[in-house]
C-alpha positions as CSV (number, residue, x, y, z in Angstrom):
1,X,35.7,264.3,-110.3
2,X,37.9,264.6,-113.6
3,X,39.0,261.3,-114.7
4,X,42.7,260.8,-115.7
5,X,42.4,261.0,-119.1
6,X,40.8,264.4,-118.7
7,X,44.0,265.6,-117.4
8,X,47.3,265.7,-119.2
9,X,50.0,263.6,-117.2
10,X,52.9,266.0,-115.7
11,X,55.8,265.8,-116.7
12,X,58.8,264.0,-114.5
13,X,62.2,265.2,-114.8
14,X,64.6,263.5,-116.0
15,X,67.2,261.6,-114.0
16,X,70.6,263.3,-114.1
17,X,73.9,261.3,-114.4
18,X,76.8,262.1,-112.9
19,X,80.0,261.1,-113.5
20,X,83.3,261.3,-110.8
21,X,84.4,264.5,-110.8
22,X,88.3,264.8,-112.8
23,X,89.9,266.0,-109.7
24,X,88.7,263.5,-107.8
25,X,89.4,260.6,-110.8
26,X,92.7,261.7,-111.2
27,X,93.5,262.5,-107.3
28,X,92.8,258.4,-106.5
29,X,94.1,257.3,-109.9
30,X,97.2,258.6,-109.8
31,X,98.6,259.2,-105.9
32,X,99.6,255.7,-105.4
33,X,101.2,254.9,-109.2
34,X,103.1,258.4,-108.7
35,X,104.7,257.3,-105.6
36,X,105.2,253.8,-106.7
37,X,107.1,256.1,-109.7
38,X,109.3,257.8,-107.0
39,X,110.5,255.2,-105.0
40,X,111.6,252.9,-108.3
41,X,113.2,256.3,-109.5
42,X,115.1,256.6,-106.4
43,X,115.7,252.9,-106.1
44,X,117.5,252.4,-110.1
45,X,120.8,253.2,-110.5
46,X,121.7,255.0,-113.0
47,X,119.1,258.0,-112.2
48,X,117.9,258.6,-116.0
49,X,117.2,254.7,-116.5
50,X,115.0,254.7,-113.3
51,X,113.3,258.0,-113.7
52,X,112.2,256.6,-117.1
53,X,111.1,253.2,-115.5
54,X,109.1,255.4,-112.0
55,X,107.2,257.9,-115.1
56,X,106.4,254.7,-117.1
57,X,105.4,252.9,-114.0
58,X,103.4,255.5,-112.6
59,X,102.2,256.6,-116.4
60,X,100.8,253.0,-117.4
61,X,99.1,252.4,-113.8
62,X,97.4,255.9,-113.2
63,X,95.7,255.2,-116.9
64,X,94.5,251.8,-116.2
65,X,92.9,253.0,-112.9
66,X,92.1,256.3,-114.3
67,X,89.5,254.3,-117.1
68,X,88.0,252.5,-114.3
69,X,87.4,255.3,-112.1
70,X,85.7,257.6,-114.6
71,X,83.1,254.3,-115.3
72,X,81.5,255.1,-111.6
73,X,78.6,257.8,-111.7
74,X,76.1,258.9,-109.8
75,X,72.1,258.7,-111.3
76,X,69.9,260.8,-109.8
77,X,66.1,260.6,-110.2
78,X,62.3,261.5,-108.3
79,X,62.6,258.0,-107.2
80,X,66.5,257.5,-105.2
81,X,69.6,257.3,-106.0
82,X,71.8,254.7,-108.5
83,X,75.6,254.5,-107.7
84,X,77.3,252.8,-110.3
85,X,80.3,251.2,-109.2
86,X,83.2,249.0,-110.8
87,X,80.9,246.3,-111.7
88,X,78.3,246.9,-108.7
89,X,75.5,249.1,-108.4
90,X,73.9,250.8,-105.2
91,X,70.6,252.0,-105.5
92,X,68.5,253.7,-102.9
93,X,65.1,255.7,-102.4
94,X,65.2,258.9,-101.1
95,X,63.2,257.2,-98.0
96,X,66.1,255.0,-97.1
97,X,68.3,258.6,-96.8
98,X,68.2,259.2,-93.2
99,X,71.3,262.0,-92.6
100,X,74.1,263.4,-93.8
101,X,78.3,262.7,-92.6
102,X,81.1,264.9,-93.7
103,X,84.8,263.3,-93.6
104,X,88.4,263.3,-95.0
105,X,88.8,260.2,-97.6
106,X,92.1,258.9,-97.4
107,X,92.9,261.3,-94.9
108,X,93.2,264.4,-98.0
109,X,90.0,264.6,-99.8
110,X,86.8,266.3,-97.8
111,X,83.9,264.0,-98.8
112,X,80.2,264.5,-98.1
113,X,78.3,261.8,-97.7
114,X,74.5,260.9,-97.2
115,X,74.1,258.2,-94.8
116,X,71.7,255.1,-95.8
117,X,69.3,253.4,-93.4
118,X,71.0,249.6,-94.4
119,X,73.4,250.2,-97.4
120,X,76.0,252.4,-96.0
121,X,76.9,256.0,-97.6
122,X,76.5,257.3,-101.3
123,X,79.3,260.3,-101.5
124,X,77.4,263.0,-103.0
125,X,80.3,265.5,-103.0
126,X,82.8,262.9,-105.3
127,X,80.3,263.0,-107.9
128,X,78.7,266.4,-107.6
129,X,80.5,269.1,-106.0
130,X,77.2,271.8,-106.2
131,X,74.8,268.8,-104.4
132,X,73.1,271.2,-102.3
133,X,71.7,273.5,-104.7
134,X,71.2,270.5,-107.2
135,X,68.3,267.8,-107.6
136,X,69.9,266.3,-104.6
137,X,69.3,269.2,-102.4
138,X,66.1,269.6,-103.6
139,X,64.8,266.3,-102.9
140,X,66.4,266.1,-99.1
141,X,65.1,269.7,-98.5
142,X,61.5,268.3,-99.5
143,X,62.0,265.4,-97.0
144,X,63.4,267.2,-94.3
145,X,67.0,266.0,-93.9
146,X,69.0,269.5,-95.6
């Protein structure tokens, strides 16, 4: 039998990093600054002075959540999943994957999600909108979930 040095080691692939998609960043970043902007333009009298105060309002929030949003991503690699959060991580093997749940975040945006045996769901579709035909789909078709 050949030893190991014998045979050259295979090659892994590399883990792929995704970051939250710009729709998606700027869909959650911005919807609830906007309409904060709306209501204190309809709210200041005179009309100019408080649609100047709702675009600032909404302008200076959306940007601070906007920068914070587009720190998340997504690593993915042979051995599970990494979700980077705010200032939390979420990692997973691919053995702790046991399904996949597809639901309306917020009520407006379709997310798909895979389901985790103890640490809740990693939304696939935020991060990558091509999942199945990616590394992702790949590795669930080889363990019999896709």
């Amino acid at each position: 039998m050949p030893t190991p040095e014998q045979h050259p080691a295979v090659p892994t692939p590399e883990p792929t990093t995704c970051p939250l998609r710009w729709p998606v960043a700027l869909t959650r970043s911005f919807l609830a600054p906007g309409l904060g902007g709306v209501v204190v333009a309809v709210l200041v009298d005179p009309w100019p002075v408080g649609l100047l105060l709702g675009l600032a309002l909404a302008a200076s929030f959306g940007s601070l959540a906007l920068a914070r949003a587009r720190r998340r991503s997504l690593t993915v690699s042979t051995d599970g999943l990494l979700l980077q959060r705010h200032d939390d991580a979420l990692e997973a093997g691919w053995e702790e994957v046991t399904g996949i749940r597809r639901r309306r975040l917020g009520g407006l945006l379709p997310v798909e999600e895979l389901t985790l045996r103890d640490s809740g769901t990693v939304p696939v579709s935020l991060y990558d909108k091509a999942w199945r035909d990616g590394p992702i789909g790949a590795q669930l078709r080889a363990g019999g979930i896709l």
